[in-house]
C-alpha positions in Angstrom: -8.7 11.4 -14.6 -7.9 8.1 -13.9 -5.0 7.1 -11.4 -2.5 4.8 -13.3 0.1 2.8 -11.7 2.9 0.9 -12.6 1.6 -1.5 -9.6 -1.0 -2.6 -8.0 -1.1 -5.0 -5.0 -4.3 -5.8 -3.6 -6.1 -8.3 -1.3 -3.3 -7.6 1.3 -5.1 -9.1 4.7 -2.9 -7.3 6.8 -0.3 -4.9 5.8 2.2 -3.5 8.1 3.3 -0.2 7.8 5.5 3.0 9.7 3.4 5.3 11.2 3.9 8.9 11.2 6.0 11.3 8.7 9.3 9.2 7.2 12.1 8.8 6.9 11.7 6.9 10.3 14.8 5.9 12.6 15.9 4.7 16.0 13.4 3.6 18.3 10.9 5.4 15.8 11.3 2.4 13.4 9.3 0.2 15.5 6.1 2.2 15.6 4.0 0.0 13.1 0.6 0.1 12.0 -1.4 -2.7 10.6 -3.9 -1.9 8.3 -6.6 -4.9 7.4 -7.5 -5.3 3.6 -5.1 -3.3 2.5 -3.8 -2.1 -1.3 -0.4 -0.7 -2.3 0.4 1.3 -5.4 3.7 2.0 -7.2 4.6 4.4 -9.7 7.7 5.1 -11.4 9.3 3.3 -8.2 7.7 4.7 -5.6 4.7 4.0 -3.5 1.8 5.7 -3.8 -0.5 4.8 -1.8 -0.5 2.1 1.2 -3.5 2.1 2.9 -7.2 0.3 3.2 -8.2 -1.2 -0.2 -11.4 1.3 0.2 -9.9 4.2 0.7 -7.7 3.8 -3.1 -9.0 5.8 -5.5 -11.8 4.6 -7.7 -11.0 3.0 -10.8 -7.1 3.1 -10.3 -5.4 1.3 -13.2 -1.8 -0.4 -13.4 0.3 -2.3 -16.1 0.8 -5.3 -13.2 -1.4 -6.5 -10.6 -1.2 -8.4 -7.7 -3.9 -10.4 -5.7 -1.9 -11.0 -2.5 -4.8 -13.5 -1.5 -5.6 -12.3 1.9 -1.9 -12.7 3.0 0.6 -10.7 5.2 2.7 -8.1 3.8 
């Protein structure tokens, strides 16, 4: 079956992210990750997936996409 989102952003150059179970606070909030070439999913207001573009499932649909153009998010 194929994934479908509501969302897809993709061709994120670097995306910056929490590391680490959530909800994150304190001092814990600045522990980012950056993760290069990046996609992000939403469904039904909630994301997904965040990760490397690579690593989102194969042939992952959405009613919107987003070609973030190698930018910073």
């Amino acid at each position: 079956m194929t994934p479908r989102h509501d969302l897809v952003v993709r061709n994120i150059g670097s995306l910056a992210t929490l590391a680490g179970p959530a909800p994150r606070t304190g001092s814990a909030m600045g522990d980012l990750r950056v993760v290069e070439d990046a996609a992000v999913a939403v469904s039904e207001g909630r994301i997904t997936f965040a990760g490397r573009a690579a690593d989102m499932p194969a042939g992952s649909a959405a009613r919107g996409r987003i070609f973030a153009a190698g930018s910073f998010a």
